[in-house]
C-alpha positions as YAML, in Angstrom:
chain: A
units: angstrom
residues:
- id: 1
  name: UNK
  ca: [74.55, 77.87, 48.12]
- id: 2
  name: UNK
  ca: [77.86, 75.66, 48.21]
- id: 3
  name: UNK
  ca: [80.99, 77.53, 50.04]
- id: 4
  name: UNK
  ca: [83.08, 74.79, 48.27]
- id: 5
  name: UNK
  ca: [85.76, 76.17, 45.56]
- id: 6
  name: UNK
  ca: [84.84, 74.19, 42.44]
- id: 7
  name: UNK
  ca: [87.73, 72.21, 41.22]
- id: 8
  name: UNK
  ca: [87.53, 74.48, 37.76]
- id: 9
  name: UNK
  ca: [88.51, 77.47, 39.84]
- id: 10
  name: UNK
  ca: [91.88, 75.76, 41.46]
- id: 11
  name: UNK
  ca: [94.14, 77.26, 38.74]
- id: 12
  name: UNK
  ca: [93.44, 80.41, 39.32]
- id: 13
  name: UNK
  ca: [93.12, 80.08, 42.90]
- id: 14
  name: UNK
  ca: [96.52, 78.22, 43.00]
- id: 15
  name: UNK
  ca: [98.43, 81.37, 41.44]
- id: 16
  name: UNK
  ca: [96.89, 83.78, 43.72]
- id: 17
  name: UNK
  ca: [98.20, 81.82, 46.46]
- id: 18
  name: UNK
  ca: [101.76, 81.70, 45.05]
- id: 19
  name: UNK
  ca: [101.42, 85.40, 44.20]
- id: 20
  name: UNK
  ca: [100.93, 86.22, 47.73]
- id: 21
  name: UNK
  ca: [103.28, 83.76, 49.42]
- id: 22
  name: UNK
  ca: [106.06, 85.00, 46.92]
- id: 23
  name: UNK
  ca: [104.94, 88.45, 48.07]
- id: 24
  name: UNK
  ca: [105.25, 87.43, 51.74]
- id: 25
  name: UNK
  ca: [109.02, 85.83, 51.14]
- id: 26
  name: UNK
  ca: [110.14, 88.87, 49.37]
- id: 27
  name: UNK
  ca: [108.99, 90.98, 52.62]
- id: 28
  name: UNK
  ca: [109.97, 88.96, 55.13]
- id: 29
  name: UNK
  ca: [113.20, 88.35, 53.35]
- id: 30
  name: UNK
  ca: [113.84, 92.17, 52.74]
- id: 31
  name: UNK
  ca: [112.86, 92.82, 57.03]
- id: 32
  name: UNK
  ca: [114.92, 90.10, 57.94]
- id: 33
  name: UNK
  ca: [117.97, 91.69, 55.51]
- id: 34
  name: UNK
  ca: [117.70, 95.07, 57.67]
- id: 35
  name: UNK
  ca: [117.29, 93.33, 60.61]
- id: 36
  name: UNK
  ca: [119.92, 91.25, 59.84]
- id: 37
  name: UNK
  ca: [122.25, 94.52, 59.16]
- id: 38
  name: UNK
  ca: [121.13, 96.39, 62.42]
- id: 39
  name: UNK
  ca: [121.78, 93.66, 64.62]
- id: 40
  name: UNK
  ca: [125.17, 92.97, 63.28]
- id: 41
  name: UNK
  ca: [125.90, 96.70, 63.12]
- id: 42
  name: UNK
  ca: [125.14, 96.99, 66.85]
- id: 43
  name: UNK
  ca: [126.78, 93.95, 67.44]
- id: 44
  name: UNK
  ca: [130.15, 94.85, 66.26]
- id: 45
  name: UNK
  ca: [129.95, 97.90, 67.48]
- id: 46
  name: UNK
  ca: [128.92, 96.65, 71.04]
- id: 47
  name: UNK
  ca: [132.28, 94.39, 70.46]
- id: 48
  name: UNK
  ca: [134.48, 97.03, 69.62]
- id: 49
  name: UNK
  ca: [133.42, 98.70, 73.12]
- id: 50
  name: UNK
  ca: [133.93, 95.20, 74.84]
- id: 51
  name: UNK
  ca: [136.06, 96.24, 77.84]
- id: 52
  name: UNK
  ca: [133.19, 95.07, 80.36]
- id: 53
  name: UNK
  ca: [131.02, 91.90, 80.45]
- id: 54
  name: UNK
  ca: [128.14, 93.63, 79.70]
- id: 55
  name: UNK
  ca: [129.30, 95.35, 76.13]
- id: 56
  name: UNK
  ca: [130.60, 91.33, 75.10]
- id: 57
  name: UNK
  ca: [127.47, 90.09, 76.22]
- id: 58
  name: UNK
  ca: [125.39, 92.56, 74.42]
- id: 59
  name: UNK
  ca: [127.74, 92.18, 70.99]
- id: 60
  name: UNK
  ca: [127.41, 88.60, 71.40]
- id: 61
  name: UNK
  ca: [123.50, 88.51, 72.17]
- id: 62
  name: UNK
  ca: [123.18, 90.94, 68.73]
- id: 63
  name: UNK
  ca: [125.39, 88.39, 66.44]
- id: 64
  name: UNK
  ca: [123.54, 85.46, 68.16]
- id: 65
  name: UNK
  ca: [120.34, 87.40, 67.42]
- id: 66
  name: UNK
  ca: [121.13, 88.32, 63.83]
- id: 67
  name: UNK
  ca: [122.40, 84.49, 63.16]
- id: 68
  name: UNK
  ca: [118.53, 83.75, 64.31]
- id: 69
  name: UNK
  ca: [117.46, 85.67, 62.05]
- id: 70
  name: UNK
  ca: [119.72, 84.67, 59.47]
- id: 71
  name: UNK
  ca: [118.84, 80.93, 60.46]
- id: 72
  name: UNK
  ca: [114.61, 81.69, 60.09]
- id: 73
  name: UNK
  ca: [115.06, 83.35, 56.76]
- id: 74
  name: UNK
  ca: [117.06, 80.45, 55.23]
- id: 75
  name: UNK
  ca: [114.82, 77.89, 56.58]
- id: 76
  name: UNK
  ca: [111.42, 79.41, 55.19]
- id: 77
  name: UNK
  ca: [112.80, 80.15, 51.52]
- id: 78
  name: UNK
  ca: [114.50, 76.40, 51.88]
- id: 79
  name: UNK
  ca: [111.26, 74.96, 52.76]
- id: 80
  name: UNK
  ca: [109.33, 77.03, 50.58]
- id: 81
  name: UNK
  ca: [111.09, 76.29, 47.46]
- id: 82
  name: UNK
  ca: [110.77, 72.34, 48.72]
- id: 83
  name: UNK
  ca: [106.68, 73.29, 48.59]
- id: 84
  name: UNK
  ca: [107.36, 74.74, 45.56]
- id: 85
  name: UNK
  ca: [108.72, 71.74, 44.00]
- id: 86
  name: UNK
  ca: [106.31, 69.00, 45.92]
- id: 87
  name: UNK
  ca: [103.11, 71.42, 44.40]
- id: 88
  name: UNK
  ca: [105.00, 71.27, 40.73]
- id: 89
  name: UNK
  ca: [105.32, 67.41, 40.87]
- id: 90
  name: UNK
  ca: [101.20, 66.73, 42.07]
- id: 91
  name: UNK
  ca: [98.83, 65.91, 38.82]
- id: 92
  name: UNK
  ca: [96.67, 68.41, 38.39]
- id: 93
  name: UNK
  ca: [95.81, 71.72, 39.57]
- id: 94
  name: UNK
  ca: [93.07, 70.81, 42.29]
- id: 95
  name: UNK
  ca: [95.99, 68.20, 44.20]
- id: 96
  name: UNK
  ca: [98.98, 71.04, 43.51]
- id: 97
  name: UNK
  ca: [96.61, 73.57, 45.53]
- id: 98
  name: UNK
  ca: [95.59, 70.86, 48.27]
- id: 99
  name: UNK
  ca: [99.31, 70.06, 48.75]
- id: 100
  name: UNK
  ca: [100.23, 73.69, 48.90]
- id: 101
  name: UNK
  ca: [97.97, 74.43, 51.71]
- id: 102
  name: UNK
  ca: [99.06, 71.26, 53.35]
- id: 103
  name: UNK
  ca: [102.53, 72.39, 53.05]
- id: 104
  name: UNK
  ca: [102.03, 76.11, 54.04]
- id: 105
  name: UNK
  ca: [99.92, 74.46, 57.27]
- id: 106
  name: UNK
  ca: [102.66, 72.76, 58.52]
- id: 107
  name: UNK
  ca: [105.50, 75.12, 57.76]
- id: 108
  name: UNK
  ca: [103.35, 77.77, 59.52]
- id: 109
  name: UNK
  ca: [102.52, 75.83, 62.72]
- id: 110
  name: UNK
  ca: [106.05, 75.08, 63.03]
- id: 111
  name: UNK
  ca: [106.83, 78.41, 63.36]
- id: 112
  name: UNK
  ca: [108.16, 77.84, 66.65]
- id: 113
  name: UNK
  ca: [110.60, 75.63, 66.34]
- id: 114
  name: UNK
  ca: [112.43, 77.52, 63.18]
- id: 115
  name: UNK
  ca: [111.15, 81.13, 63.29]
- id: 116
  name: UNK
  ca: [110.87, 81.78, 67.33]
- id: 117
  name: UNK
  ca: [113.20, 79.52, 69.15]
- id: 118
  name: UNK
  ca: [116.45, 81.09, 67.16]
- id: 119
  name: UNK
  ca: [116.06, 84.33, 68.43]
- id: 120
  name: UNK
  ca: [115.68, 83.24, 71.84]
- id: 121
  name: UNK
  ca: [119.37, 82.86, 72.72]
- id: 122
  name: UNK
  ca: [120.12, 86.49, 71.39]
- id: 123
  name: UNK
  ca: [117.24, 87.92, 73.05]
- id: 124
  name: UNK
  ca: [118.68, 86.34, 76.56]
- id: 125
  name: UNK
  ca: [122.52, 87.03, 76.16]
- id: 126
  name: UNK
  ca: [121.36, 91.22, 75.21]
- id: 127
  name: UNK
  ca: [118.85, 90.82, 78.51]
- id: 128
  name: UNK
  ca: [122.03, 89.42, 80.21]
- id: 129
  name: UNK
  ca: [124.27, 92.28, 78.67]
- id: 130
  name: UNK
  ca: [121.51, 94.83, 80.18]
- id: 131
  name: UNK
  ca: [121.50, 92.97, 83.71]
- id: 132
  name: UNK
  ca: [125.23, 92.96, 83.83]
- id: 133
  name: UNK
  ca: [125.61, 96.57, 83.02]
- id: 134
  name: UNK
  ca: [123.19, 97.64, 85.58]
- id: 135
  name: UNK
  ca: [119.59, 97.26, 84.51]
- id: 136
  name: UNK
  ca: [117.19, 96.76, 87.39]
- id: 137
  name: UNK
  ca: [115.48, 93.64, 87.64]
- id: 138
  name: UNK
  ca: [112.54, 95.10, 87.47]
- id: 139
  name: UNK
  ca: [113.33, 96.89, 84.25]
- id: 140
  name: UNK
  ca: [115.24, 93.69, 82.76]
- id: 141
  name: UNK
  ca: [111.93, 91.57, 83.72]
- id: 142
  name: UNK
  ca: [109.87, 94.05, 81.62]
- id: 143
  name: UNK
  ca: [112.30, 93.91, 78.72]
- id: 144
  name: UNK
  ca: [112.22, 89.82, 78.95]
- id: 145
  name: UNK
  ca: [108.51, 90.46, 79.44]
- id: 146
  name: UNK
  ca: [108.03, 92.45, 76.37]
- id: 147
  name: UNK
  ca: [110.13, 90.16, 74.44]
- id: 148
  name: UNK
  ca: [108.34, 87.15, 75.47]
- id: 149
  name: UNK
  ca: [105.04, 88.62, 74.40]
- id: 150
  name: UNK
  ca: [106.64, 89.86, 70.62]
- id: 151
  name: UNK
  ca: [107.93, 86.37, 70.15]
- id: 152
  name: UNK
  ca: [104.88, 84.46, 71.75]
- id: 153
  name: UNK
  ca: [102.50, 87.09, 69.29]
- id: 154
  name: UNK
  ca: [104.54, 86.11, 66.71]
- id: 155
  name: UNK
  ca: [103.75, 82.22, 67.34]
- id: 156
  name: UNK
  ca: [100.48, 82.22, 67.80]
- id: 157
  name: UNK
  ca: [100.38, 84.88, 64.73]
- id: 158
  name: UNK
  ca: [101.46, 81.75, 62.64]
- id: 159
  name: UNK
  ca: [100.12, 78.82, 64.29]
- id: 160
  name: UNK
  ca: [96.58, 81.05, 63.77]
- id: 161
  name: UNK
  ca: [97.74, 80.99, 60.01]
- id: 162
  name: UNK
  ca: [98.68, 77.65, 59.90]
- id: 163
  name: UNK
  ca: [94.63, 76.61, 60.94]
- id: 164
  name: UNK
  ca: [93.26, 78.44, 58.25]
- id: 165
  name: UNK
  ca: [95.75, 77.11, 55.74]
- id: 166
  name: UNK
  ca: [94.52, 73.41, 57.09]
- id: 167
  name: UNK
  ca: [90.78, 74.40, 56.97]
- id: 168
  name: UNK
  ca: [91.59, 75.35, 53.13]
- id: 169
  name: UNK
  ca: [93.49, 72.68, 52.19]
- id: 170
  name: UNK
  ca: [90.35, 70.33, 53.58]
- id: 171
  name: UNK
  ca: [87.91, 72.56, 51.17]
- id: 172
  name: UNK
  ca: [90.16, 72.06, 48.64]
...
């Protein structure tokens, strides 16, 4: 029995894929749009209270944070509308799904750079914000901790996502 897609089937396979990454855009969009609102929100608020280092560092860290977000949202429907048009332009159906995956591979295992490393400097100035106001170390090293892991989960999460996108677009 041959696990290999025959090239008859890459139409249909093609549009479930863009079904489901249009899916995923329009979720991740939609979380990052309430994440985006609850970070300013506390941001702004944190501002308004910004007598003390600790509040500005906190309103700060939230803005930086939602800008982060902000940033990672832009970038995936940027590049994803560039796979878009790259999987339009290839001959036939069998090289539009190939490129896809290609595509999809790489903008998943660079998760890191555009998805992960934006949030970092919001995540520290908050942490800093915490510290300054009087959070133990211990308890501030748990937060950072716990934030590492989220972000790190999130990485790997992708970069996992990104090999399985490369072993299909190699079957394709």
């Amino acid at each position: 029995m041959n696990d290999t897609p025959s090239p008859q089937d890459a139409p249909a396979r093609l549009a479930r894929l863009e079904n489901r990454l249009t899916r995923r855009n329009r979720v991740e969009t939609a979380v990052g749009a309430i994440v985006i609102m609850l970070l300013v929100w506390t941001g702004v608020r944190a501002l308004s209270h910004a007598e003390a280092g600790a509040a500005l560092l906190a309103g700060v860290g939230h803005l930086a944070a939602a800008a982060g977000v902000a940033f990672a949202v832009i970038w995936l429907l940027l590049r994803e509308a560039r796979n878009r048009r790259r999987s339009d332009e290839a001959p036939d159906a069998q090289a539009a799904l190939r490129q896809r995956l290609i595509d999809e591979s790489r903008l998943l295992g660079s998760a890191g750079g555009w998805y992960v490393l934006p949030l970092v400097p919001g995540f520290g100035l908050i942490l800093a914000g915490a510290v300054v106001n009087g959070a133990s170390i211990p308890a501030a090293l748990i937060g950072a901790g716990t934030g590492a892991a989220i972000l790190a989960f999130i990485w790997w999460l992708n970069d996992r996502a990104a090999t399985e996108f490369d072993r299909r677009a190699r079957q394709a």
